[in-house]
Structure formats: C-alpha cells, structure tokens
N, C-alpha and C positions, 0 to 999 in steps of 0.2 A: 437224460441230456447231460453231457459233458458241461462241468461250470468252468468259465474263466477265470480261474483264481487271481482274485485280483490284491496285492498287499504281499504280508511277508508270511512266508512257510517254511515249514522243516525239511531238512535234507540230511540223508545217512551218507556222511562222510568217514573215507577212508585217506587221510590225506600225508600217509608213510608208506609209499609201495613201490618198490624197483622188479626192477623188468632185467633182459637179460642183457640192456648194458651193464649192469652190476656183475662182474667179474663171478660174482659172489653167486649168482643164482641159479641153479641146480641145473633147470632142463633150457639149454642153451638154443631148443631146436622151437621153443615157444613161439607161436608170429604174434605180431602186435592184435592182430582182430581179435585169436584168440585170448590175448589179457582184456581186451575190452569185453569182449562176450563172456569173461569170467566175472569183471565188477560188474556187470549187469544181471546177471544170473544172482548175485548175489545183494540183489538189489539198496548197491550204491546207485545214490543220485549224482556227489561227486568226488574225484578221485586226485592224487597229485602224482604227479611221476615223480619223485627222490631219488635218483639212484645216487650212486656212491661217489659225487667229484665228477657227475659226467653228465650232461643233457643229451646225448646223443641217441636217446630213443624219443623226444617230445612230440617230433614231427612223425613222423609213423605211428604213435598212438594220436595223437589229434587226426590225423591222417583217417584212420581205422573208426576213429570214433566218431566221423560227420554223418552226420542224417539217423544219430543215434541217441537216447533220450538221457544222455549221461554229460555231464563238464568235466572238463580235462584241466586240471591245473598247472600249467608246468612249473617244474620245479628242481632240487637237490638236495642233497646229505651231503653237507659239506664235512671235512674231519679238520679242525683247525686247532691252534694252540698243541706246545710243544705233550699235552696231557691227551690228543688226539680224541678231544671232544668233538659230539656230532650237535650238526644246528640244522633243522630241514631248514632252507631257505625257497620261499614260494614268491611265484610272479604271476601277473595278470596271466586271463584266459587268451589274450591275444597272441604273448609271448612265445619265444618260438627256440628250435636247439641251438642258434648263434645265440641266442640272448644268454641264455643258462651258459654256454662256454666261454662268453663274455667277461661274465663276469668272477668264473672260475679265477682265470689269467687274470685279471685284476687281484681276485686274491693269492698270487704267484701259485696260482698249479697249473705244471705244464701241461700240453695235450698230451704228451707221450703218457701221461699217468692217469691220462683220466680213466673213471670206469673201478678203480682199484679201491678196494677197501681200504687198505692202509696207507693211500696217496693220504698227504697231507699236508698243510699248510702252517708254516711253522705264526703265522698273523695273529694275536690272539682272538680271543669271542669278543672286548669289546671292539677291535679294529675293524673285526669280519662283518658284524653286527651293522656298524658305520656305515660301507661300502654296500649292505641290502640297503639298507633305509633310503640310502641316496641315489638305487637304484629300483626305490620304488616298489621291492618287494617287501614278505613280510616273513620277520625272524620268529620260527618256534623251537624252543633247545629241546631236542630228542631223548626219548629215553633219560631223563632228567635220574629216576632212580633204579641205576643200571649200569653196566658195563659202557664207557665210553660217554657218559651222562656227565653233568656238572657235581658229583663226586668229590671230585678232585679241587676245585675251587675254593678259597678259603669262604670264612664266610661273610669275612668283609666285601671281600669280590661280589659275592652271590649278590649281595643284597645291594649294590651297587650296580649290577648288571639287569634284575628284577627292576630296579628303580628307572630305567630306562624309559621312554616315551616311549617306543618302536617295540617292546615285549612286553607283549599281555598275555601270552599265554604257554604254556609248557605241556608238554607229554608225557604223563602217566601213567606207568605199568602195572605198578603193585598197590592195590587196595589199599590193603596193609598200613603202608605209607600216609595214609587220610587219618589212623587213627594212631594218637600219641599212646592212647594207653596199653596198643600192641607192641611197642615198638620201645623195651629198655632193654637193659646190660641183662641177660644170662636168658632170653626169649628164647628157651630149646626149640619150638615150636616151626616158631618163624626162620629160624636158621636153619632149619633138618628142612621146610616148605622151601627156602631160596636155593638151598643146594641140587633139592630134588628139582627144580626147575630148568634150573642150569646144568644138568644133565651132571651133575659130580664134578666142577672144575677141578682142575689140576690142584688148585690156591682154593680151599675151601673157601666159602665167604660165613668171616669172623662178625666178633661184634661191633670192632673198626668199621667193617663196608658198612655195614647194618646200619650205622650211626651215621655214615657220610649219605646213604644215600637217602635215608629218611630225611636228613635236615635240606638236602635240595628240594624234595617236596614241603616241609615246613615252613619256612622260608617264601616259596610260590604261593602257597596258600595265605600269609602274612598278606605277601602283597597285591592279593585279591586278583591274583593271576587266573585266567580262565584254564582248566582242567580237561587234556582231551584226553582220548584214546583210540590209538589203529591199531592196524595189526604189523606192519615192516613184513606182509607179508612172509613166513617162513614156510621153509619149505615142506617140513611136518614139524612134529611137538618136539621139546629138545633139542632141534637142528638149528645150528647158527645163520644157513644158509636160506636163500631165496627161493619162493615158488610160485610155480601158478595157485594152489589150492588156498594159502595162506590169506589172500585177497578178499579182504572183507572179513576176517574172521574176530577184527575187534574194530569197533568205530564210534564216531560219536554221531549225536543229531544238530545240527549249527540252524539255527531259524536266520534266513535271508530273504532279498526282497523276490521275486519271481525270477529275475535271471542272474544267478551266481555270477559273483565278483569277486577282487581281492578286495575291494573295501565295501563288501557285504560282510565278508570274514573279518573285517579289519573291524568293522562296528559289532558285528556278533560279538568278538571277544572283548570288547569295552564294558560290554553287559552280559555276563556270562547268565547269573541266576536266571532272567528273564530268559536268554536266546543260544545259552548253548546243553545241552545233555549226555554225559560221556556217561557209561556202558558202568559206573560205579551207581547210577542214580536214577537210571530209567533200565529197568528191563525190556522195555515194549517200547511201541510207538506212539512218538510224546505228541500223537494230535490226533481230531479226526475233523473231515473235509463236511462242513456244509453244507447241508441239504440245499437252505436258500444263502444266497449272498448277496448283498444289499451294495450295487455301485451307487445306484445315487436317487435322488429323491428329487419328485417333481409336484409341484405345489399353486395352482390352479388359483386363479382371483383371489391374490393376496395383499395385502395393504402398501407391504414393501416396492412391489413395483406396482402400485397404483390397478392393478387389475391388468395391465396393457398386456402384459408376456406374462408366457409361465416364470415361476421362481424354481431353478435349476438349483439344489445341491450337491454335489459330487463330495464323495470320499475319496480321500487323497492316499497314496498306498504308503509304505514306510520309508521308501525314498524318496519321494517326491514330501513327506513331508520332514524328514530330515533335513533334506536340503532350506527346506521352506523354513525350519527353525533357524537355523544357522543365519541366515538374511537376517531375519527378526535379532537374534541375535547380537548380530553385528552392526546393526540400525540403532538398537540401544547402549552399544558400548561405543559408539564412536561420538 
C-alpha cells in the first residue's frame, strides 16, 4: 500500500538547466516534452528553467510537464555587473515567461537580447540582487568558483553581498574548493586538474584564478551559506555549450514540505546541515520511505476530556508547524 507521506522529504534537485532558449544550447530541434522526459528519466523530483537573460521557454516546459510527477521552477541566469557575473535568479511555481521577462527589463535587458549569453546588464549583483528580493524570487550566485562566478569581486564586496538577508546559498563546482589544504601557491596538481577541465583555455588558469576562485567559496562557507550542486546542463564533458543529456548529471537533495515551494527552498537553505545535501556529501539517497507512518493518535477514555470524546492527536507536518512557530513567536515578542 502506497503511504501518504505526510511532513517534509527529500527531493533531487537540478535547479541550473537551459533549454534551447539559451542561444548557447547545442540541439536547437529539442521539444520541451522531450527536456521534461529527460529530468524525469533522470529522476529529478525538481528542476529550474535558467536560461541565459530569457524566460521564453517557462511556459512550454510547465506546459509539457502537467500531469507529470516533476516541479518546474521558473527561472533565469542573469549576466550582470560590468565583470559579466552570472546569479540564477528563481521564482515561485506559479510564475510564468511574462514574469521572468519582467523582470529582465526591470534589470535594463532589452528583449532584442534576450536568450544571448553575453546579453548583459551593466546593474551591479547588489542592485540585481535588490530588484529579485522585491520581486519575490530567490538569488543563487552561479558557479561562484568558475568562469563568470564572483572571481572578480573584491573581497570586501563578497563578504558584503554574502552578508545579505536574501543569499543563503551559492553554487559549487569544484570539490577542491571545500578544502583549504588543496588549495596554495604552486598546487601543480590542481592546476594541470582545472585546465584539463576546461578543456586547455586559451588564458591558462594560473594561481591568480586558483586564489580568486577558492576565496569565493571560502568566504560562502564563512557565512554559513548553504552549498549546492547542478549540472548547467552541458552539452558533453569539456563543452561550454548546452544539452539535453547534461540534465541531471550533478544535483543536490533539498528536504521540503510535500509540495515544493520557493519558500520550501527558502527554508531549506536557512538550514543547510539538516535539509540540504549536494553531491560533495552524500553519494546516495539521503533517506528511506517508511514502512509505517504515524498521522495521529487516538486515545479512548482519557482524563483529559473527562471520558466523553476520544482524545485526538495529530502530527503537524513541517509547514504547518513552521508557520505555527512563527505565531508563538510573535505572540512572545510583541
């Protein structure tokens, strides 16, 4: 017998993946079912649409994906600040491709650009940053230690932008990065690892990058920033470009309440240790489903109600008692 799971559970999230709005991604002849029947196949629970400066495929994959056991996040990769840094920026499950272009043009990119990799917005990350918050969605800085990552930011900035209410969490690419004692001046190792990565850039990567982009993860970790991992879907290994196959090939697990939210994510990331799991710290799947599960308890000629009615317990799930704390809460500080 099927149980009603009732409370909070884990979900394999992929929430960095463009579609063939992205200029950038390979097989242009992709249909939206088909990306859905790929994060499914590859059993994400839920996914974000990012493409590059464009919402223009949201509704075609929400579209593709009803009556289907998967959440659709919509979303973007915005490219902002004159250093042409990337910020996924995510919105509610209800949101839709006006919302995403919305708020593009709020960040001055015109429609003629959308869709373009190197469309960009000359706004900085924290102005960009401002403009999500007050529109409700929730900022994650991409590829934090990488090409097009916070790199470039000094690290007064960093740690001024980290200190933010609205970023709790950053995205992860390099292990490595987690650990200080990999990561000094003359690391042959790790240097000959990131070039062979990056397929031999033009601009080797020295022990400059190696240093900027270690201390953007440094720095996240300081501030007890939750740690994910996707995949930006590529198109194969070494390719800059976009695919179907790429879809699910790194993710994280987010524990949320039964039906995914942005502020199921918003809370997952406030509590990382507890509720989130990226692909550095779990190899496997971080649960298993209960045999018996226990909604509530019923308790027959009890003192409490004098004998007259049963005494009814119910277990409250983790939204329902969230919210219920928050009351309490606010009942004792007022």
């Amino acid at each position: 017998m099927e149980i009603d799971y009732i409370g909070t559970r884990w979900f394999k999230c992929d929430l960095h993946l463009h579609t063939p709005a992205s200029k950038c991604f390979q097989d242009q002849s992709v249909t939206s079912e088909q990306w859905v029947d790929r994060a499914i196949e590859q059993g994400l629970d839920c996914v974000a649409v990012t493409d590059h400066n464009t919402g223009f495929s949201i509704d075609k994959i929400k579209e593709a994906a009803q009556g289907k056991n998967i959440t659709i996040f919509p979303g973007v990769e915005i490219t902002c600040d004159t250093s042409k840094i990337h910020l996924l920026i995510l919105f509610d499950v209800t949101k839709t491709t006006n919302d995403i272009n919305d708020f593009l043009i709020k960040c001055d990119i015109k429609r003629d650009d959308f869709g373009e990799q190197e469309t960009h917005t000359s706004i900085n990350i924290f102005d960009v940053a401002e403009i999500a918050n007050k529109s409700g969605a929730l900022i994650i800085p991409a590829h934090i230690d990488e090409y097009n990552g916070l790199g470039s930011v000094s690290v007064a900035n960093l740690m001024k932008f980290y200190a933010l209410d609205y970023i709790n969490s950053v995205q992860v690419v390099h292990k490595e990065f987690l650990n200080p004692a990999l990561v000094t001046n003359g690391n042959s190792e790790l240097k000959t690892m990131l070039n062979e990565y990056y397929n031999k850039p033009k601009i080797a990567i020295d022990d400059v990058t190696i240093k900027e982009w270690f201390t953007t993860v440094k720095y996240a970790l300081n501030a007890n920033l939750a740690v994910l991992t996707f995949s930006d879907n590529p198109y194969e290994p070494k390719n800059s470009q976009h695919g179907l196959l790429g879809i699910g090939s790194h993710f994280t697990w987010i524990k949320m309440d039964k039906s995914p939210t942005l502020e199921g994510l918003r809370q997952a990331f406030l509590l990382p240790q507890f509720r989130v799991k990226n692909e550095f710290d779990c190899s496997g799947i971080p649960y298993s489903t209960p045999d018996l599960w226990i909604k509530s308890i019923i308790i027959s000629n009890s003192i409490i109600t004098d004998g007259a009615t049963p005494l009814k317990i119910e277990f409250l799930s983790s939204t329902k008692y969230f919210n219920w704390w928050q009351r309490q809460w606010k009942i004792k500080c007022s």
